[in-house]
C-alpha positions in Angstrom: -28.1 13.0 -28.2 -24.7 15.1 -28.5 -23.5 16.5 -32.1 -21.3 13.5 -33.1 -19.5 16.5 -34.9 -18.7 17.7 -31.4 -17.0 14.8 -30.8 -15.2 14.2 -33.4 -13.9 17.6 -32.6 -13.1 16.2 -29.1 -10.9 13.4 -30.7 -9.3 15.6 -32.7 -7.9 18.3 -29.9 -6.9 14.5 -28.1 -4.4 14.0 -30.9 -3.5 17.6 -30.7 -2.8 17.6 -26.9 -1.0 14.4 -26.9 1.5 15.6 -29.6 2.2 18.6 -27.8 2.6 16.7 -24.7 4.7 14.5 -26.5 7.0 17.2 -27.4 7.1 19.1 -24.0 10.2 19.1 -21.7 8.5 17.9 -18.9 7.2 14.9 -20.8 11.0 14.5 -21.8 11.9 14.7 -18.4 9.2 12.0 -17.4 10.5 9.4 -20.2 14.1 10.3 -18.8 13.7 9.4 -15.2 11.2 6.2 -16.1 13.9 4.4 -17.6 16.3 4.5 -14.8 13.7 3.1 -13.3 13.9 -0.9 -14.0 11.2 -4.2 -14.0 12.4 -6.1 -11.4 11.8 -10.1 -11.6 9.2 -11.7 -9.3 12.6 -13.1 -6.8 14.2 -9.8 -6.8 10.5 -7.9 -5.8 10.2 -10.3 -2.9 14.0 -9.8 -2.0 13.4 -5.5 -1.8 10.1 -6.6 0.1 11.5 -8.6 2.2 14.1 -6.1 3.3 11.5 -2.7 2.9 8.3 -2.6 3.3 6.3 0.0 1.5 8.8 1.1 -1.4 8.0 3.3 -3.9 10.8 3.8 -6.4 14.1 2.0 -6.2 16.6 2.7 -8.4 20.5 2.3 -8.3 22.9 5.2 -6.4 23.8 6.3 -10.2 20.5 6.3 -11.4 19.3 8.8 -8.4 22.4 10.9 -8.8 21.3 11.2 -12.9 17.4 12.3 -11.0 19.8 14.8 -9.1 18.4 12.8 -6.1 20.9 11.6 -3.7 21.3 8.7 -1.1 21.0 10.0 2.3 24.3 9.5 4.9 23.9 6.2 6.6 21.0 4.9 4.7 21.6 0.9 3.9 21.0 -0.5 0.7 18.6 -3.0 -0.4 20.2 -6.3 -1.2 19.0 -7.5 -5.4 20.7 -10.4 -7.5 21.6 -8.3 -10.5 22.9 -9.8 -14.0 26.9 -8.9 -15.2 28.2 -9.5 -18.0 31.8 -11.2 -18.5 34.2 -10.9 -21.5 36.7 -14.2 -21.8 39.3 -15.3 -23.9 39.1 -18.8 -25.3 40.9 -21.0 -28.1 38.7 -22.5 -30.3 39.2 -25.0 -32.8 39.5 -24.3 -36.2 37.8 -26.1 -39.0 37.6 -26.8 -43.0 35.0 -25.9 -45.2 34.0 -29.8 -44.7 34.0 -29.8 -41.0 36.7 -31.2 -40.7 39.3 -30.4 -37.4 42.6 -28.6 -38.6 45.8 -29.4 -37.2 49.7 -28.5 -37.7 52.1 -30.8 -39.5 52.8 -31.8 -35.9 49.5 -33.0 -35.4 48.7 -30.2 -33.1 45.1 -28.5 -33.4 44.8 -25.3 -35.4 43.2 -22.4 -32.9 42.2 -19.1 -32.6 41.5 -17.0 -29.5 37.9 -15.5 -29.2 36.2 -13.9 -27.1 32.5 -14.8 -25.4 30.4 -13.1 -23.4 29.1 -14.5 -20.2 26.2 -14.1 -17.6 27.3 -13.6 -13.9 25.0 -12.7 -11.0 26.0 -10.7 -8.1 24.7 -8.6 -5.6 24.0 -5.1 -6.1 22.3 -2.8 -4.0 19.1 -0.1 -4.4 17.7 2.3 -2.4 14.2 3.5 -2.2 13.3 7.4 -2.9 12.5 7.5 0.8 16.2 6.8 1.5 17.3 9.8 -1.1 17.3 13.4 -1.0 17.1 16.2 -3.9 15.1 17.3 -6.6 11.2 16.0 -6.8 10.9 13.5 -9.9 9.3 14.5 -13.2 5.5 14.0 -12.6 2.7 14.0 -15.3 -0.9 13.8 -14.4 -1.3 16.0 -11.6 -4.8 14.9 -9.9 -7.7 17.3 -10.6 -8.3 19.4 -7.3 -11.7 20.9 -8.4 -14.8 20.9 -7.0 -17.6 20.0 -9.8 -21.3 22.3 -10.3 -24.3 19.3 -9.5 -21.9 17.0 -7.9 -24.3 14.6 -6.6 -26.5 14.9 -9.5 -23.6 14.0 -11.6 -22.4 11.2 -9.2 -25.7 9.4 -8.6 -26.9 9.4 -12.6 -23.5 8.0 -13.0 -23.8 5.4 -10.2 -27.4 4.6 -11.3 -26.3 3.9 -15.1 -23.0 1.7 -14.3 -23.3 -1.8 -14.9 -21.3 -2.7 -11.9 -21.6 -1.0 -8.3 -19.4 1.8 -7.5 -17.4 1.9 -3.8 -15.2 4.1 -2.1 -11.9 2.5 -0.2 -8.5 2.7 0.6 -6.3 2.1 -2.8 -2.8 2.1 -2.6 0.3 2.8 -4.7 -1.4 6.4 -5.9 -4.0 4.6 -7.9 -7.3 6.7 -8.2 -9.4 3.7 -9.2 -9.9 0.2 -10.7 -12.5 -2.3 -12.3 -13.3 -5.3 -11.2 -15.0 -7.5 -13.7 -14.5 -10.7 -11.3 -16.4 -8.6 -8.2 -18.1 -6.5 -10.7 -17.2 -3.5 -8.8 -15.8 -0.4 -9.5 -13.9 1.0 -6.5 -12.9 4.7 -6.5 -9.7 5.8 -3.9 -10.9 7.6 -0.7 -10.0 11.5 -0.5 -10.0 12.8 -4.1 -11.7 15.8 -5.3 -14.9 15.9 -6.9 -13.2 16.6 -10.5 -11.3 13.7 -9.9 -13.9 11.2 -8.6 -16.4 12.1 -11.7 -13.5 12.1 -14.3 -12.2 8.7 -12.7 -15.6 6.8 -12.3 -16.4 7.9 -16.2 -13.0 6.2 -16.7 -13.9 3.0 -14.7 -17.5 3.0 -16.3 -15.8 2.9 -19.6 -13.3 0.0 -18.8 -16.4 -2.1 -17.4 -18.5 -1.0 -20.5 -15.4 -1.8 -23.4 -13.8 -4.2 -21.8 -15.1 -7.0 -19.8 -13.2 -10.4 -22.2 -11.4 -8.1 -24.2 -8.5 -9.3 -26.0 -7.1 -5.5 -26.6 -3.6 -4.3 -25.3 -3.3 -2.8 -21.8 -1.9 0.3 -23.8 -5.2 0.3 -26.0 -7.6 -0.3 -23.0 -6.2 2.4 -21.1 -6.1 5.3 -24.1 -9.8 4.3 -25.0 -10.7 4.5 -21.5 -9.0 8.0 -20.7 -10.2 9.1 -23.9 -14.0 8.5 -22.8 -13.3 9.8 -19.6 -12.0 13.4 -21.2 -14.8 13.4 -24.0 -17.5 12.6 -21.5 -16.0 14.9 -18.9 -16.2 18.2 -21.2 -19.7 17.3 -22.1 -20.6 17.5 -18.0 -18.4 20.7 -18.4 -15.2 19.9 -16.6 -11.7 20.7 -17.9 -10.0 17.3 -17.3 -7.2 17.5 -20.8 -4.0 18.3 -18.5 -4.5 15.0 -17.0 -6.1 13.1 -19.5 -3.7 14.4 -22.4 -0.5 13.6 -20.2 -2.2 9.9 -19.0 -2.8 8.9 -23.3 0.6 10.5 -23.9 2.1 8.2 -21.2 0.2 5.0 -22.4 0.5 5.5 -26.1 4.6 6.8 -26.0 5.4 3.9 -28.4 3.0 4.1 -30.8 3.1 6.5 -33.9 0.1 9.1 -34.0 -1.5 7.6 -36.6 -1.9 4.1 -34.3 -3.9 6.5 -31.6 -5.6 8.4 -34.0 -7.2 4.7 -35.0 -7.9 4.1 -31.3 -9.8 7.3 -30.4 -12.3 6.7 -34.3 -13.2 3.6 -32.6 -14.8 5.2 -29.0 -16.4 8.3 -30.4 -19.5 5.9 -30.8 -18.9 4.6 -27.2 -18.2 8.3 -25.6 -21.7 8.8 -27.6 -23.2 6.3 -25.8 -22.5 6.7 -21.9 -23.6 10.8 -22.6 -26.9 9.7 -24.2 -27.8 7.7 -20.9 -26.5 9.9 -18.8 -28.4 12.4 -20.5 -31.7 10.5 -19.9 -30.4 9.3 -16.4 -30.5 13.1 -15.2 -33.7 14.5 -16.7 -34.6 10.8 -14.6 -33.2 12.3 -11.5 -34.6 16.3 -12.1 -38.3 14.6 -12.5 -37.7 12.9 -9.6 -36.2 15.7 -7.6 -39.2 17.8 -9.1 -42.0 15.8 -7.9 -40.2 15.6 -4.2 -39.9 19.7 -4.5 -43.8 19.5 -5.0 -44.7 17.3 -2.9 -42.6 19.2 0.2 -44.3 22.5 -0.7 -47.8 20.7 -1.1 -47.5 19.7 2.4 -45.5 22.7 3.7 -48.7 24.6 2.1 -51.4 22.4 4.0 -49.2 22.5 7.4 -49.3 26.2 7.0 -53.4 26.2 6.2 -53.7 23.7 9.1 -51.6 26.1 11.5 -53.6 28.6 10.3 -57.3 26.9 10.7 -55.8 25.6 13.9 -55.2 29.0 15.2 -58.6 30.7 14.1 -60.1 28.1 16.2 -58.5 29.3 19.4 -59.7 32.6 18.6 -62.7 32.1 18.1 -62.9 29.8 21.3 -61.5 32.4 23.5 -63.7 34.3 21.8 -66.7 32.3 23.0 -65.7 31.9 26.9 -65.4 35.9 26.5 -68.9 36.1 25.5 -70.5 33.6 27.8 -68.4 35.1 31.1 -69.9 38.5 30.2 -73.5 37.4 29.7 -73.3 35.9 32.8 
């Protein structure tokens, strides 16, 4: 079982690396260019669909000029129903402190001109980052491109301990991974490295452990997930925090510090847990791998003494026919 000390240590340097993280220019940068980019309503996703297959990011032609991104000559914009608002002037009726309609001693009513705002729609247009040129967009969580000591070893004792099965396919929309508590499956993306395929699968594995008819926030699943996956991760002795520091710091950007720091003393116990059976599942896998070692040499031993008896035999046949032809 791992010092629980060690992990508290773990949770602590999370914190650490997520404030710093928080206060970096990149992650500035990051924040800035997210919110240019918008949530677009179920009718106007179909409409950029419908018009582009395969988009990425869309944002307005000011938006990508504020990215220093810029829409390429010719390029044709993708048709949305966007909300305006309108100012206009009315007269309203004035009234006393009873309710009561004022009017002149003409018996005309007493008005005032305000003002009210109104929602319009019209049509603007987007483009896709595929139609722009210019600067590459801030970026955090840069995928790990490392290749991992006892990969297998790792893989399969993870695989073996998962509660659901573990798959390799095609996922789209850069997503490394998921969890599927309806299919119990967890499917991993095709083509990562082996830092990334252990440091997402221990995330996976702790979604499907924590999770499954959870009431918790998306924020909260994620952070506790990522959190298991970096805590577990340096116990198997790979350096995951750039990601994992820059994927909480992205999920918990509007909550206060003290809010994660709640978050990560409720899955030490879990992180505690999925290295304990790992544990257990790879002394499993080195007995196993053991007795095969023995066993191959055992036989490579008696294939050698049976090529050996084997060949002493010939001699000693050739031997005889020499004998016998002589004597003759």
């Amino acid at each position: 079982m791992p010092d629980n000390e060690k992990i508290r240590e773990l949770s602590a340097k999370i914190t650490d690396g997520v404030k710093k993280t928080f206060e970096g220019d990149n992650f500035k940068k990051y924040l800035n260019s997210v919110s240019l980019f918008h949530d677009y309503s179920m009718r106007n996703t179909m409409l950029v669909l419908m018009q582009r297959e395969n988009v990425t990011h869309v944002a307005g032609y000011q938006s990508w000029k504020k990215l220093n991104r810029f829409v390429k000559r010719g390029e044709k914009g993708i048709s949305i129903i966007a909300p305006t608002t309108v100012t206009v002037k009315k007269e309203k009726s004035i009234y006393d402190d009873y309710g009561n309609e004022k009017f002149t001693a003409a018996g005309n009513p007493v008005t005032e001109q305000v003002k009210e705002t109104c929602i319009n729609f019209t049509v603007a247009h987007v483009y896709d980052i595929s139609q722009t040129d210019g600067e590459p967009l801030p970026e955090i969580c840069r995928e790990l491109q490392g290749d991992v000591d006892n990969y297998e070893k790792i893989f399969n004792a993870l695989k073996s301990i998962s509660p659901y099965k573990v798959v390799f396919e095609r996922i789209e929309n850069d997503t490394k991974g998921y969890c599927s508590f309806e299919n119990k499956k967890i499917a991993l993306n095709l083509g990562m490295s082996e830092e990334q395929i252990i440091k997402t699968l221990i995330h996976e594995f702790a979604h499907a452990v924590l999770h499954k008819a959870s009431d918790k926030s998306q924020e909260q699943k994620e952070i506790e997930a990522e959190s298991v996956a970096y805590i577990v991760s340096d116990f198997l002795g790979l350096e995951t925090s750039g990601y994992s520091f820059d994927y909480i710091a992205d999920w918990s950007r509007d909550m206060q510090l003290g809010e994660l720091q709640q978050i990560l003393d409720n899955i030490q116990s879990s992180a505690n847990e999925i290295i304990h059976l790992l544990q257990e599942e790879m002394k499993s896998l080195e007995k196993v791998q053991d007795q095969l070692i023995g066993e191959t040499e055992n036989l490579q031993n008696r294939l050698k003494q049976a090529a050996e008896k084997s060949i002493e035999l010939k001699n000693e046949k050739g031997l005889d026919l020499f004998e016998k032809s002589h004597i003759q």
